[in-house]
C-alpha positions in Angstrom: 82.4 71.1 108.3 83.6 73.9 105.9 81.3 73.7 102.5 83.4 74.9 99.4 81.1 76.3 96.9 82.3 76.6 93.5 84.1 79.5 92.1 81.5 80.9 89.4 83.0 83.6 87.5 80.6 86.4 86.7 79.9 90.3 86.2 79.8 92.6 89.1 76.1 93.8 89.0 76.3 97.4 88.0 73.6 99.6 90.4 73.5 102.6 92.4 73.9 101.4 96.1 74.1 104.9 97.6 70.4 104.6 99.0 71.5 101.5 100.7 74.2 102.9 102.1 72.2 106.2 103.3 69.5 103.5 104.9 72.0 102.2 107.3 71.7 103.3 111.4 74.5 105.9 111.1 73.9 108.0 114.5 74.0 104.8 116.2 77.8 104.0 113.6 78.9 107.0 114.8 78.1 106.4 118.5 79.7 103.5 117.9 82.9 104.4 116.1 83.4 107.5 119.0 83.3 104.8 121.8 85.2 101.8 120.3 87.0 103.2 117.0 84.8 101.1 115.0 81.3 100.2 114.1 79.6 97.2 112.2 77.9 98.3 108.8 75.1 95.5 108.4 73.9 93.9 105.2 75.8 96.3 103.4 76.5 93.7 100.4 73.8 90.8 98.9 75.3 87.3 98.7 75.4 87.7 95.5 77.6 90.6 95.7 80.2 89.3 97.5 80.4 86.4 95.3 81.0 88.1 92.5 83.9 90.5 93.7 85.4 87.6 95.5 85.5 85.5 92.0 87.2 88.1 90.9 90.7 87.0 92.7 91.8 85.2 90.0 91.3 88.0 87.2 94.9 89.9 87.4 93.5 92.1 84.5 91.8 93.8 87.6 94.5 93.9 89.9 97.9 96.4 90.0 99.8 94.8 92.1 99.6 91.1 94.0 101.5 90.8 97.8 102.5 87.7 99.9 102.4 88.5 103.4 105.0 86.2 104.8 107.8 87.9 102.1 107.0 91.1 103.7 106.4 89.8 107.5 103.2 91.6 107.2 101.6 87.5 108.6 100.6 84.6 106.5 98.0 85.1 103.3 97.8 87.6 100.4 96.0 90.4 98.8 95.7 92.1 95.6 95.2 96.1 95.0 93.1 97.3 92.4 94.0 99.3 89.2 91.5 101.9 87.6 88.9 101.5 86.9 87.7 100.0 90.1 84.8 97.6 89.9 81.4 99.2 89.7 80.3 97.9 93.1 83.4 99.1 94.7 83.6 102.6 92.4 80.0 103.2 93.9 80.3 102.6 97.6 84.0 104.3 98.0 82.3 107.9 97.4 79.1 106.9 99.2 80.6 105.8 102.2 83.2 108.7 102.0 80.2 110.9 101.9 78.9 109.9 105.6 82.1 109.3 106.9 83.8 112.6 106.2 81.8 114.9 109.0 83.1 112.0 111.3 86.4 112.6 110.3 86.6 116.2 110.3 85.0 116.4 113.8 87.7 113.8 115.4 90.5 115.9 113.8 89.2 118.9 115.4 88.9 117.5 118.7 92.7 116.0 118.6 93.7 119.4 117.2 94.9 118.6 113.6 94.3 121.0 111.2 93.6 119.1 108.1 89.5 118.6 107.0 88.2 117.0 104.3 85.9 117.8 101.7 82.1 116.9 101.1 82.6 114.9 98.1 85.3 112.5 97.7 86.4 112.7 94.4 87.6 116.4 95.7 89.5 114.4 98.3 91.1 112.3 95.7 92.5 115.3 93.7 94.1 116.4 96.9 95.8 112.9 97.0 96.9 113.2 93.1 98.4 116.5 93.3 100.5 115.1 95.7 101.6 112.3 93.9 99.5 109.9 95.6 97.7 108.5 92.6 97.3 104.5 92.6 94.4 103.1 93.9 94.2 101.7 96.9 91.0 99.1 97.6 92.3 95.9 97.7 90.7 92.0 97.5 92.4 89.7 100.1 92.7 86.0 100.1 92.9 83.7 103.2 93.8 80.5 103.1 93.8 78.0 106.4 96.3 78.9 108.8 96.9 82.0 107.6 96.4 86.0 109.5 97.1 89.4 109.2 99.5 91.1 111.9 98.5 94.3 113.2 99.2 97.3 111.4 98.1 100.7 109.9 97.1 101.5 106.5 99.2 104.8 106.1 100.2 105.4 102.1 101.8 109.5 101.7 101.3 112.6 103.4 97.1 112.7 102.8 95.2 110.1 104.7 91.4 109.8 105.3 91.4 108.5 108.9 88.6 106.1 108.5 88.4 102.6 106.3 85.9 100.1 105.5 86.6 96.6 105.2 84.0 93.9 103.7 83.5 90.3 104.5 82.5 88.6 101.6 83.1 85.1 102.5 80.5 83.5 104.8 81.8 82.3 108.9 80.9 78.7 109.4 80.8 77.7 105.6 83.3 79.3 104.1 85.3 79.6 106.8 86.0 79.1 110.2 88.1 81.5 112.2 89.9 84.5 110.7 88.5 87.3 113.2 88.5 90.8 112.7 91.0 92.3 115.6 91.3 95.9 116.4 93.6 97.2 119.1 93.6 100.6 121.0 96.6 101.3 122.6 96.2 103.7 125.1 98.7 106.5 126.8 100.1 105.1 130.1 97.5 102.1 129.8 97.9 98.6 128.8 96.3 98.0 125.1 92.9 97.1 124.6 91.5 94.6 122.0 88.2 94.6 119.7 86.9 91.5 118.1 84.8 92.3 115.7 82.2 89.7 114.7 80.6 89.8 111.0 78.2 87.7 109.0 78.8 87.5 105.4 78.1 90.8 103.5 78.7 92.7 106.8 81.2 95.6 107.0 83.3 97.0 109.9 83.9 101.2 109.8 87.2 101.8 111.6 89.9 104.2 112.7 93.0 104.1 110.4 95.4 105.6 112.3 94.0 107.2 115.8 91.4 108.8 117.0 90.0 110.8 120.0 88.8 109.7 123.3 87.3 112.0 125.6 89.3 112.2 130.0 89.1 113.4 132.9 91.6 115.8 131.3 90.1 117.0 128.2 90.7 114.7 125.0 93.5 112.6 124.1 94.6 110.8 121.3 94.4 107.0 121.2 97.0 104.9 118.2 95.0 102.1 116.6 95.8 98.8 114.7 93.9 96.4 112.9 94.5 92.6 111.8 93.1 89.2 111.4 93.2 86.5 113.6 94.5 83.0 112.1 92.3 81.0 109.5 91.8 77.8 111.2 89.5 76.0 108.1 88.3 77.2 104.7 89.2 80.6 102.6 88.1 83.6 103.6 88.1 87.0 101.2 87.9 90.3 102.2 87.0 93.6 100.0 89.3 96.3 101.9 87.9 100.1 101.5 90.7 102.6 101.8 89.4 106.3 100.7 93.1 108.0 100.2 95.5 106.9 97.4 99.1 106.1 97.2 102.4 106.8 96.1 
């Protein structure tokens, strides 16, 4: 039976979580992000944490834009992006996590043969995304309800995007919740598509491909189109902190 705690509104603790994320296995979150697109990020939040960005839903002072998925056909639930400034938690781990991913990213687009690399840092990123134009912020808070899910899709905003994303769970399975799976799916030239169900615990992240990324044949290396989602919300409310490193238009 689903437990609802109650909502206690409160400030985002204000620290420096880059050790943390430096702490975490990341050979073994690169091994895994070459051989399935994606890789499990443990711990990286405190209960606490997660509490207090998901009480945040309610706050549209933090928020620049709300969407309903079933307006948009985009499945059943909504989310919210956030405006600048981004909350503290969230300001800190975009750049940190940025920071480890970007030599991931660089080394896939060489190996598919796209030209584009990414700097060190990633508020140098960022000022490649505003001189384009692509300028609002882009982490987002979502909110499931029962019965709800997200379809499969791409987070692709303007010509610059980072081809890696993070995404949070902040609610916890089996109290919060029950259901509402995190799906990724390969699909695969000449090959039927392949699914990944990735399981978290509360606090948990999953690192994954945004767009595509490369696979290594008998032929040399090919390129491999992937799309995430959620599976339906059978009980509860489930929230979600998505990480998405590029801006948009």
């Amino acid at each position: 039976m689903i437990a609802h705690a109650k909502k206690i509104q409160q400030p985002l603790p204000s620290l420096d979580i880059s050790a943390r994320v430096d702490a975490l296995a990341w050979p073994q979150v690169e091994t895994d992000l070459d051989a399935q697109g994606c890789a499990v990020l443990k711990q990286l939040l405190t209960p606490d944490e997660c509490r207090a960005l998901a009480a945040l839903y309610p706050d549209d002072a933090r928020f620049r834009s709300r969407v309903v998925m079933g307006r948009h056909g985009f499945g059943r639930g909504e989310y919210k992006y956030f405006c600048y400034p981004l909350p503290d938690l969230i300001a800190q781990l975009r750049p940190a996590l940025y920071a480890r991913l970007q030599g991931v990213a660089n080394r896939w687009n060489e190996a598919m043969g796209i030209d584009i690399r990414y700097p060190a840092q990633h508020d140098a990123f960022l000022k490649r995304c505003h001189d384009a134009g692509q300028t609002r912020p882009t982490p987002l808070l979502l909110q499931y309800e029962a019965g709800d899910y997200n379809c499969l899709h791409q987070d692709l905003y303007g010509e610059h995007v980072f081809p890696l994303q993070v995404a949070i769970l902040l609610s916890a399975p089996g109290n919060d919740f029950e259901g509402g799976e995190f799906v990724l799916t390969e699909q695969r030239p000449r090959m039927q598509s392949r699914a990944e169900v990735v399981a978290l615990a509360q606090g948990d992240a999953v690192a994954f491909a945004v767009h595509h990324r490369p696979v290594q044949g008998t032929r040399g290396t090919y390129r491999v189109n992937l799309r995430h989602g959620v599976s339906r919300l059978r009980v509860g409310r489930r929230h979600t902190v998505g990480i998405i490193f590029h801006d948009a238009k």
